[in-house]
GULUM-337946 format. One record per residue (C-alpha): z, x, y; residue in one letter. Coordinates in steps of 0.1 Angstrom, whole numbers, always signed. Last residue first. Layout:
N
+-------+-------+-------+-------+
:    pz :    px :    py : vexpa :
+-------+-------+-------+-------+
:     Z :     X :     Y :     A :
...
+-------+-------+-------+-------+
This chain:
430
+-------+-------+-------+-------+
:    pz :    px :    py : vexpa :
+-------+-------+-------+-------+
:  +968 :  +101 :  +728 :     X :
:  +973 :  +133 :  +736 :     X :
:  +978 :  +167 :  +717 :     X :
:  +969 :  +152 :  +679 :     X :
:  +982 :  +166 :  +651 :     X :
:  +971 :  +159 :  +614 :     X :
:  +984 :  +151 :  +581 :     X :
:  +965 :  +145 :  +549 :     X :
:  +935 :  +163 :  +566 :     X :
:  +934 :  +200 :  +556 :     X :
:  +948 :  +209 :  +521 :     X :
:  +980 :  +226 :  +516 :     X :
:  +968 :  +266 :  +498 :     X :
:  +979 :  +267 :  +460 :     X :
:  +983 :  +294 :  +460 :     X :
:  +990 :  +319 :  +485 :     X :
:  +964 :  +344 :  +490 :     X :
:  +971 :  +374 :  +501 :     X :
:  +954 :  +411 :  +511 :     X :
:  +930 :  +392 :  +533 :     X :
:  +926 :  +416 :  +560 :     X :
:  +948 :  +446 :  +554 :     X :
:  +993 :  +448 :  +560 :     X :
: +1008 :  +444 :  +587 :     X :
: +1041 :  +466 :  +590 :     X :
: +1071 :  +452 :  +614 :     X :
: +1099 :  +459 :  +599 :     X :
: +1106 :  +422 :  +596 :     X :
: +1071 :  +418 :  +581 :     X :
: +1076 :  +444 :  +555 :     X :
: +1109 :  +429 :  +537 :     X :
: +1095 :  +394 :  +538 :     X :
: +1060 :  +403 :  +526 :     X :
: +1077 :  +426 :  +495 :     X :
: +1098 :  +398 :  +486 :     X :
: +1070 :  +374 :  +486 :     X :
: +1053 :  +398 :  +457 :     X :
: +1018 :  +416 :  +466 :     X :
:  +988 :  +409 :  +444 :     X :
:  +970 :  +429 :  +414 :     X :
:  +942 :  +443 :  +415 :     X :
:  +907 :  +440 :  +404 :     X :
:  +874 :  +458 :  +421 :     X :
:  +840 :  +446 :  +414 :     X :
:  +808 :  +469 :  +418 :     X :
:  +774 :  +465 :  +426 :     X :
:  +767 :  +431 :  +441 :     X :
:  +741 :  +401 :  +434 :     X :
:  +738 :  +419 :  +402 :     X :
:  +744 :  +383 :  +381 :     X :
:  +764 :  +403 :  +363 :     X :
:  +787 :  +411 :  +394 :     X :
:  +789 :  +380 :  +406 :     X :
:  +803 :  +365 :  +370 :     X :
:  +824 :  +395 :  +365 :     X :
:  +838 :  +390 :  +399 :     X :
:  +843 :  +349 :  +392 :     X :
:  +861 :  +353 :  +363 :     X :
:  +886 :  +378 :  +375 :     X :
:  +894 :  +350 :  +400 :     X :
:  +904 :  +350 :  +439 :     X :
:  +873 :  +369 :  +453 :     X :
:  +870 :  +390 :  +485 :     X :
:  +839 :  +404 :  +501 :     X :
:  +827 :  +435 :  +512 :     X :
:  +788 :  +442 :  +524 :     X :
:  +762 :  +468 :  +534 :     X :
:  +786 :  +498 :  +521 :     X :
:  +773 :  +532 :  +535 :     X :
:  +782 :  +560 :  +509 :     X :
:  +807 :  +590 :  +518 :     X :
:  +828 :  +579 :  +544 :     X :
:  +834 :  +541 :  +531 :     X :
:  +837 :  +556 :  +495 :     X :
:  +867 :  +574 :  +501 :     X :
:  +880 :  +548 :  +523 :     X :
:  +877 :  +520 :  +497 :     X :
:  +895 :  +543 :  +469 :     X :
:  +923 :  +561 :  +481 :     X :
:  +937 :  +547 :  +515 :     X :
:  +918 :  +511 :  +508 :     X :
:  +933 :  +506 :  +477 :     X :
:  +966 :  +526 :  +481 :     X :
:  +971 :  +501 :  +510 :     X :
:  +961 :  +467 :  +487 :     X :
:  +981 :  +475 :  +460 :     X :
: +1018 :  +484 :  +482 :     X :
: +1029 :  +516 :  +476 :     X :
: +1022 :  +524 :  +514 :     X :
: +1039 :  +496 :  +528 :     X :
: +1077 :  +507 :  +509 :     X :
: +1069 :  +543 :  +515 :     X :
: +1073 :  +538 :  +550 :     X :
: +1066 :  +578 :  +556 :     X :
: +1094 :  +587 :  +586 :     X :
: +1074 :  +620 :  +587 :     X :
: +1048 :  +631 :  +565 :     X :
: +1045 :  +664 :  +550 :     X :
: +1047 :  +651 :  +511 :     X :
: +1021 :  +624 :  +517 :     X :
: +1006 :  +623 :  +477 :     X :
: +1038 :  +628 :  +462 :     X :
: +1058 :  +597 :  +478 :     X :
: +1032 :  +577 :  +465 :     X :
: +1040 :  +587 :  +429 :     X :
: +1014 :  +605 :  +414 :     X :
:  +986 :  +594 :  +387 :     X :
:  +975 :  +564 :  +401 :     X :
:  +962 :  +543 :  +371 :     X :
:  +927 :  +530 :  +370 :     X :
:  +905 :  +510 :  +342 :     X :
:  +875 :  +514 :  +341 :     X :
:  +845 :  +490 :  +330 :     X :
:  +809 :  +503 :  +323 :     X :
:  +795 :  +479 :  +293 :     X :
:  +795 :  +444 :  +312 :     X :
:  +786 :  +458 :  +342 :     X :
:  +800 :  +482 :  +372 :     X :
:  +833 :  +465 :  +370 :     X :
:  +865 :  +491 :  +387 :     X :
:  +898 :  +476 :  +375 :     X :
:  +931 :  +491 :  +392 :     X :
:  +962 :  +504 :  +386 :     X :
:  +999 :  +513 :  +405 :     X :
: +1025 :  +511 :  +382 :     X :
: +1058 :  +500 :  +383 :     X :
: +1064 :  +497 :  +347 :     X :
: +1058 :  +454 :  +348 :     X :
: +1028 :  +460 :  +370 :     X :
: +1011 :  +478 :  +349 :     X :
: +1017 :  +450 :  +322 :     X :
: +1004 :  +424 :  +346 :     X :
:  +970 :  +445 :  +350 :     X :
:  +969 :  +454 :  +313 :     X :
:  +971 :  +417 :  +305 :     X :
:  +953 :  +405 :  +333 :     X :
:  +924 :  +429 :  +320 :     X :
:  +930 :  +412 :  +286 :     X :
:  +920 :  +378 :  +296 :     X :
:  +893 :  +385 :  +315 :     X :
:  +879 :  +402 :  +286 :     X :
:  +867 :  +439 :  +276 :     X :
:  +835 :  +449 :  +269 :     X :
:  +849 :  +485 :  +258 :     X :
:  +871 :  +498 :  +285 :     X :
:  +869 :  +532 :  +303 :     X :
:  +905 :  +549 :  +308 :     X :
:  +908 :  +571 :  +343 :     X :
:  +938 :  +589 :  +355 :     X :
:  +935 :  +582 :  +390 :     X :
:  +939 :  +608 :  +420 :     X :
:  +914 :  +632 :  +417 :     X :
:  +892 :  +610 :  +397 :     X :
:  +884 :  +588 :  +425 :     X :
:  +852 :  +605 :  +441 :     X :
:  +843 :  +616 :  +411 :     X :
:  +841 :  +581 :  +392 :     X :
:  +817 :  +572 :  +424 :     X :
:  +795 :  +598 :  +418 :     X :
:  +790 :  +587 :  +382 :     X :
:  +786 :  +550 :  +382 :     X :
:  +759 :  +553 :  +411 :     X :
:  +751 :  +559 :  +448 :     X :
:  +740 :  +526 :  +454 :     X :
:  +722 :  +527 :  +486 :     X :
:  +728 :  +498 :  +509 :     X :
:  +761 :  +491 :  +486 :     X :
:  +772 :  +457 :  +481 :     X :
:  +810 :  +454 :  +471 :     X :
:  +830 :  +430 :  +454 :     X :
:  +871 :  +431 :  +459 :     X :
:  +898 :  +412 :  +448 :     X :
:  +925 :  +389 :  +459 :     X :
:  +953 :  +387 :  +443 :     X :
:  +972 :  +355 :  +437 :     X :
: +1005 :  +347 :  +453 :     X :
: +1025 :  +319 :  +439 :     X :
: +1055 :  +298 :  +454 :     X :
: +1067 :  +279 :  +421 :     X :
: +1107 :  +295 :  +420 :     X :
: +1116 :  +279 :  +451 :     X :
: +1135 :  +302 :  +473 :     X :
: +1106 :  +305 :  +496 :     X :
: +1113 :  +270 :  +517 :     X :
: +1080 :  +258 :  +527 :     X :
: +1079 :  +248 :  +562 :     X :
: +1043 :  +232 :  +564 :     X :
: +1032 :  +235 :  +606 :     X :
: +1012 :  +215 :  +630 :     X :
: +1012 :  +240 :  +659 :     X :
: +1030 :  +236 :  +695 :     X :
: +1029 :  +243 :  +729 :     X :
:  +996 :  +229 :  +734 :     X :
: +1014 :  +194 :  +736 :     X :
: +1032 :  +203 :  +770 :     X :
: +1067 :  +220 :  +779 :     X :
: +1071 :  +239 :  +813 :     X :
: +1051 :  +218 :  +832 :     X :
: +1036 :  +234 :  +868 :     X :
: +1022 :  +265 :  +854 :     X :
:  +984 :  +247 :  +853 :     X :
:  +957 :  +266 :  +842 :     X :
:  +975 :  +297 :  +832 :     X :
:  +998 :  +274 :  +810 :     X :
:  +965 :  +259 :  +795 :     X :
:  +952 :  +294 :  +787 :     X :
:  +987 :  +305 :  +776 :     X :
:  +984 :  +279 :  +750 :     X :
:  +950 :  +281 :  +739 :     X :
:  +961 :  +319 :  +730 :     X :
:  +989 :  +311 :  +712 :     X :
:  +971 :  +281 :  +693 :     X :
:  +937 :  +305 :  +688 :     X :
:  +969 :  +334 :  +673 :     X :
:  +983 :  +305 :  +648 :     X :
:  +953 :  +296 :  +636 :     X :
:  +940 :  +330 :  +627 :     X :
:  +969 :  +337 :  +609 :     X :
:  +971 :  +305 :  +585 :     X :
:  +987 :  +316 :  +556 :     X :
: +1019 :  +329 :  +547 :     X :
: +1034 :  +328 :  +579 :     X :
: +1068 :  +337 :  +581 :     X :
: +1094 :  +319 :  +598 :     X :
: +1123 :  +335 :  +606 :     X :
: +1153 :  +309 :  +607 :     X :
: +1186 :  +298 :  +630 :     X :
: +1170 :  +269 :  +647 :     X :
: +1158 :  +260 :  +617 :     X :
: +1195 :  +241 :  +610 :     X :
: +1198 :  +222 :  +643 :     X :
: +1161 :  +206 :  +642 :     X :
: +1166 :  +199 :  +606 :     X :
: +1203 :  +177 :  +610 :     X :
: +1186 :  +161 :  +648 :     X :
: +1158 :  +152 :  +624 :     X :
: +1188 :  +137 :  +597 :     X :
: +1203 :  +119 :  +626 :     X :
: +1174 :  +101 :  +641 :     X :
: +1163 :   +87 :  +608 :     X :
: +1123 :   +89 :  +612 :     X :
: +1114 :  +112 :  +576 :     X :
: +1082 :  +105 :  +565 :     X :
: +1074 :  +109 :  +527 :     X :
: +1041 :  +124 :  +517 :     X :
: +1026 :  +130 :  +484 :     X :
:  +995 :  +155 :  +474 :     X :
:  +984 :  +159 :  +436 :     X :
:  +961 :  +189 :  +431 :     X :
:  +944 :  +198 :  +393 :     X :
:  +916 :  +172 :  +405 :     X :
:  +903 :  +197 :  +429 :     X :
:  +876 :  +180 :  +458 :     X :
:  +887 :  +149 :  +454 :     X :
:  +925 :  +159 :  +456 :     X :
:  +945 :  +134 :  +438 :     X :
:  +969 :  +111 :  +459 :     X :
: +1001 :   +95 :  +467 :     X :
: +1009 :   +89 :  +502 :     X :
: +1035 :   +69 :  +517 :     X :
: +1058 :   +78 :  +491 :     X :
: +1084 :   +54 :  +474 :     X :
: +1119 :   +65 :  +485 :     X :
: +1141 :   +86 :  +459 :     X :
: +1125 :  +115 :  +476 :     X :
: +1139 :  +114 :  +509 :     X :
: +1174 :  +130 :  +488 :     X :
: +1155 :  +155 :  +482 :     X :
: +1144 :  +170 :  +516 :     X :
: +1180 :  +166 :  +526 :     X :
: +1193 :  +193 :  +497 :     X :
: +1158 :  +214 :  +502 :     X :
: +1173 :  +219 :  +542 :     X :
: +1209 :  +229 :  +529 :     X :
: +1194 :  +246 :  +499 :     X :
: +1220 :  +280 :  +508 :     X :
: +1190 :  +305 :  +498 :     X :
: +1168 :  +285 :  +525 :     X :
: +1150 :  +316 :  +534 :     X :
: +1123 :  +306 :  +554 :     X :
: +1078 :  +304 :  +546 :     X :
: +1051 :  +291 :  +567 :     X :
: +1019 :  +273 :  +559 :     X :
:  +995 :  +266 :  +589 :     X :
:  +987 :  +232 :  +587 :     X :
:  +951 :  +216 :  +594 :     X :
:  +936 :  +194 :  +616 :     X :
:  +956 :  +207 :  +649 :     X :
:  +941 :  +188 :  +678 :     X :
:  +927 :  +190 :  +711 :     X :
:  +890 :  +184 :  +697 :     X :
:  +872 :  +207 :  +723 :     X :
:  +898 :  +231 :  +732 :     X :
:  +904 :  +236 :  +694 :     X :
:  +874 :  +238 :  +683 :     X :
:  +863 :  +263 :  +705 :     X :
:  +891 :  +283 :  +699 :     X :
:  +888 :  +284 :  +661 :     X :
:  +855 :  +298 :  +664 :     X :
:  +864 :  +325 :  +688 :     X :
:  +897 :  +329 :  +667 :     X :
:  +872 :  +335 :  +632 :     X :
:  +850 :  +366 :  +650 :     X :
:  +880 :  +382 :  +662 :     X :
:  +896 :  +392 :  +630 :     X :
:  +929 :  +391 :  +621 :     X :
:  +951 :  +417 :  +605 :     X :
:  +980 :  +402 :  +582 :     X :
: +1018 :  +398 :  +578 :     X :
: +1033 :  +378 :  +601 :     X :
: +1066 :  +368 :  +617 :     X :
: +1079 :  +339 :  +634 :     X :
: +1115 :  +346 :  +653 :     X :
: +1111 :  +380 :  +658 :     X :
: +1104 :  +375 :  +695 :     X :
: +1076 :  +406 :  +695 :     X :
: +1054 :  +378 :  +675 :     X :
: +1048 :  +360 :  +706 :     X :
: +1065 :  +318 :  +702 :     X :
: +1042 :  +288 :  +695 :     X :
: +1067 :  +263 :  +690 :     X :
: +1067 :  +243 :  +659 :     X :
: +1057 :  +211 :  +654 :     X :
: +1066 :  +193 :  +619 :     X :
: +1056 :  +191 :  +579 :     X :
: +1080 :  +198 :  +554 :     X :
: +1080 :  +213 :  +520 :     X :
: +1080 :  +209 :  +482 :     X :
: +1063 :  +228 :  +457 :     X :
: +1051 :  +217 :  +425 :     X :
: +1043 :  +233 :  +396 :     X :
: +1018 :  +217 :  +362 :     X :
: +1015 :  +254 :  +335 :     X :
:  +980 :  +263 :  +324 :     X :
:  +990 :  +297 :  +346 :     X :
:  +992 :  +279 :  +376 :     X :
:  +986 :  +235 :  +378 :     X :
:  +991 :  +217 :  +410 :     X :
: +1016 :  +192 :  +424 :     X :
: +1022 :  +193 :  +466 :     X :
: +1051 :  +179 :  +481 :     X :
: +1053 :  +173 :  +516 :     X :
: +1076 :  +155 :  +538 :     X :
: +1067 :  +145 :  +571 :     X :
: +1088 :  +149 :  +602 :     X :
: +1085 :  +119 :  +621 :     X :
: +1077 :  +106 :  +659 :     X :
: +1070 :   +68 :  +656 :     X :
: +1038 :   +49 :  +659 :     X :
: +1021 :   +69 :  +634 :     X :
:  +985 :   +77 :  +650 :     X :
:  +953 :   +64 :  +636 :     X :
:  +920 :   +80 :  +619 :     X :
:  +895 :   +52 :  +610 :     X :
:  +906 :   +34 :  +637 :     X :
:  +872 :   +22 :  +654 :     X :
:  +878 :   +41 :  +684 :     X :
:  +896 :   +70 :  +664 :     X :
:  +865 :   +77 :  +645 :     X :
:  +843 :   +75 :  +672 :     X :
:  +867 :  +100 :  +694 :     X :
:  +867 :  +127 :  +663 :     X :
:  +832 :  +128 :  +659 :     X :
:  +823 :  +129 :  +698 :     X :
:  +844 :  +161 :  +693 :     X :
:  +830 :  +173 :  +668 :     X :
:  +797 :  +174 :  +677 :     X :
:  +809 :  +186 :  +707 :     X :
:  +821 :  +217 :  +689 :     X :
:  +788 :  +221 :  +667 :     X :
:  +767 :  +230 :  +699 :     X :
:  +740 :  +194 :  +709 :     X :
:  +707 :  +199 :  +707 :     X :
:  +705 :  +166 :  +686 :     X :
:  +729 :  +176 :  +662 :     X :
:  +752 :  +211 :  +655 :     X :
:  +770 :  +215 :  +622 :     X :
:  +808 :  +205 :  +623 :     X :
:  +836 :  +229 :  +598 :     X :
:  +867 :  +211 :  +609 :     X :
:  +855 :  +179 :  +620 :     X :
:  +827 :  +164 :  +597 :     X :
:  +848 :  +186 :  +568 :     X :
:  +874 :  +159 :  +571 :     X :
:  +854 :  +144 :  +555 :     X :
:  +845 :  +103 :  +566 :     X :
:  +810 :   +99 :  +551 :     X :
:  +826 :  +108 :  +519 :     X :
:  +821 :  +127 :  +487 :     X :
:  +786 :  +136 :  +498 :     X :
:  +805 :  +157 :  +530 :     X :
:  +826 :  +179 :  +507 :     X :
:  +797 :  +183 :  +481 :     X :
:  +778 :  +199 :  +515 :     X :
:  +811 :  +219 :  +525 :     X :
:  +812 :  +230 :  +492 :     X :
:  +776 :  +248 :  +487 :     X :
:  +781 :  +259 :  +514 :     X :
:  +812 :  +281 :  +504 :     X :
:  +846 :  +262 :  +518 :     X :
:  +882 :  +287 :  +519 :     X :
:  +883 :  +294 :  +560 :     X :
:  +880 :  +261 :  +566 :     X :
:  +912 :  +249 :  +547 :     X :
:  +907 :  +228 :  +515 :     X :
:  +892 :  +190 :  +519 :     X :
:  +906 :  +161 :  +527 :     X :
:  +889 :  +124 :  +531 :     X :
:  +882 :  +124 :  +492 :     X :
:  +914 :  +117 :  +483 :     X :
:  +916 :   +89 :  +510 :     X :
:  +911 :   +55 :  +487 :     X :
:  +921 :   +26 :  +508 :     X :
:  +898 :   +37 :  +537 :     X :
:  +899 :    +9 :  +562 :     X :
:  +934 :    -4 :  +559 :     X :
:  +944 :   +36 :  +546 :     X :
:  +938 :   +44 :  +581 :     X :
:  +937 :   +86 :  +580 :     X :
:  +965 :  +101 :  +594 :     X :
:  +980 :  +116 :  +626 :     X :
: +1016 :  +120 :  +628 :     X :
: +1034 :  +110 :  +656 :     X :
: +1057 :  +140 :  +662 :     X :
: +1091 :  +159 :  +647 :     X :
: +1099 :  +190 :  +664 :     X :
: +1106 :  +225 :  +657 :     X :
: +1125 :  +255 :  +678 :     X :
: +1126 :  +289 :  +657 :     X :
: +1155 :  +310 :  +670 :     X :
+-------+-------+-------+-------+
């Protein structure tokens, strides 16, 4: 049972900043440097001052944000919607040279363990990113960003009220500053009725969160601070997150892959690495090929039920990789074998190609990468040595894997487009 709540949003004052496109930003987790600082030029009122602070005057970052937050809200440049709402949120962007939209809605939902069933996920998390989180949170008390969830809403009984809000003018109506291909609206939703109508019909969803891990498990563990603390209430503010409810019938949810670059300490060459893999890859070298046609052969892989990979050295050494067996062949012995989470990309990835190289050769440094692009661009530029291209998971395959249970590696999704940080916010207290 997933128990959600409408709330007095927290927005940016459009009486003293009629133009907030370039108050938002992407989520923290997602801005290089060299963003964060365009982030900050485009306004002196970023949310990027809050989520991503740099320390001042001897004072730590979360204080810094903290005194931020409270000087904006004394002079109302952030203000609190004088009614509790749930928000509705559509979000326009362009995927495959083709304009989507997807629509969802914003609310509170109760922070519940993952052994409950009720909220699911389907990624590691790393320690590092929750300490940071943490501190931010117990400082500033409030949830800047969403954490985007998905629900099967096959019958459109929740989509159905969501779209008849629509016909109403929205509140908000923006570009993104920082991405002109994103449009952002918002419609509140304050009829008594129709909340009571949502509240009722989530009750009986799984939510599954698509991104956002990190935040969720600081919020759980804030929470259970606070309740340590003092066990005397048994509902307060830290008992929920801000959360986008997106509905994952609709055809325009995308998933990108996300690909690997890796920085070797000492390169053990083109060559040994080929052997490494060979045993278990069928092997095809690529003539300067293009981006273009490396999705092609990735996408067509995919289409037969194939399991490849594209291994960039340089501009002359590219390979492409097909799995020679079928999973099923290559753990004959094994008992009550999931095959379903081994044949995912990112698993045979790290079982038969990262992990073969990880015990052989020391590897200084991994990073992920969203666009083919971008890894050939890095990779030329010889900043690392190889790039590694795969292709992402499918929703289906999330859904049917996080019920059972199975989490898959460290950043094997990225959801695109991700909702934007600052549009809507929650605050625990007034």
């Amino acid at each position: 049972m997933v128990d959600i709540l409408p709330f007095n949003g927290l927005f940016y004052n459009q009486e003293r900043i009629t133009d907030i496109s370039n108050t938002i930003s992407p989520p923290y987790d997602v801005i290089s440097p060299e963003l964060k600082d365009k982030l900050k030029k485009s306004n002196t009122y970023n949310i990027v001052n809050l989520i991503l602070p740099d320390e001042e005057n001897n004072k730590d970052k979360y204080t810094i944000a903290k005194d931020t937050l409270e000087n904006w809200l004394k002079n109302d440049i952030l203000k609190q919607d004088r009614e509790e709402c749930f928000y509705i949120l559509e979000e326009g962007f362009i995927d495959e040279n083709k304009q989507k939209s997807i629509l969802g809605l914003v609310g509170l939902t109760k922070i519940e363990p993952y052994n409950k069933g009720t909220i699911l996920r389907h990624e590691k998390t790393l320690l590092k990113p929750k300490q940071d989180r943490l501190s931010l949170l117990k400082n500033c008390r409030t949830n800047f960003g969403l954490i985007y969830t998905l629900y099967n809403d096959a019958s459109k009984d929740i989509y159905n009220i969501l779209e008849k809000e629509l016909r109403r003018k929205p509140f908000v109506n923006i570009i993104a500053g920082y991405n002109s291909s994103l449009k952002f609206k918002l419609w509140k939703i304050n009829n008594k009725k129709t909340i009571d109508n949502i509240i009722k019909l989530m009750k009986e969803k799984t939510l599954l969160i698509a991104d956002g891990h990190h935040r969720y498990e600081t919020s759980r563990i804030f929470k259970e601070e606070v309740h340590g603390k003092d066990k005397s209430k048994d509902c307060i503010p830290e008992d929920y997150i801000l959360t986008l409810y997106i509905s994952s019938n609709q055809k325009n949810i995308s998933i990108h892959p996300t690909h690997r670059i890796i920085k070797f300490k000492n390169h053990p060459g083109l060559k040994k690495i080929l052997e490494k893999i060979n045993d278990s890859f069928y092997i095809e070298s690529l003539n300067t090929p293009s981006c273009n046609l490396i999705k092609k052969k990735m996408l067509n892989s995919k289409l037969k039920n194939k399991k490849s990979f594209c291994f960039y050295f340089n501009k002359k050494d590219v390979y492409f990789l097909t799995l020679k067996s079928n999973i099923k062949d290559l753990y004959p012995e094994t008992i009550n074998l999931d095959l379903e989470y081994e044949n995912l990309d990112v698993n045979i990835l790290h079982k038969l190609l990262l992990d073969k190289l990880l015990a052989e050769y020391d590897i200084k440094n991994i990073q992920f990468i969203h666009s083919i692009e971008k890894v050939f661009k890095i990779i030329n530029s010889k900043q690392f040595d190889i790039g590694i291209i795969l292709n992402a998971p499918d929703v289906g395959d999330l859904k049917n894997l996080s019920t059972k249970g199975k989490i898959m590696p460290q950043k094997s999704t990225y959801f695109y487009p991700k909702p934007c940080t600052g549009l809507v916010m929650y605050k625990f207290d007034n």
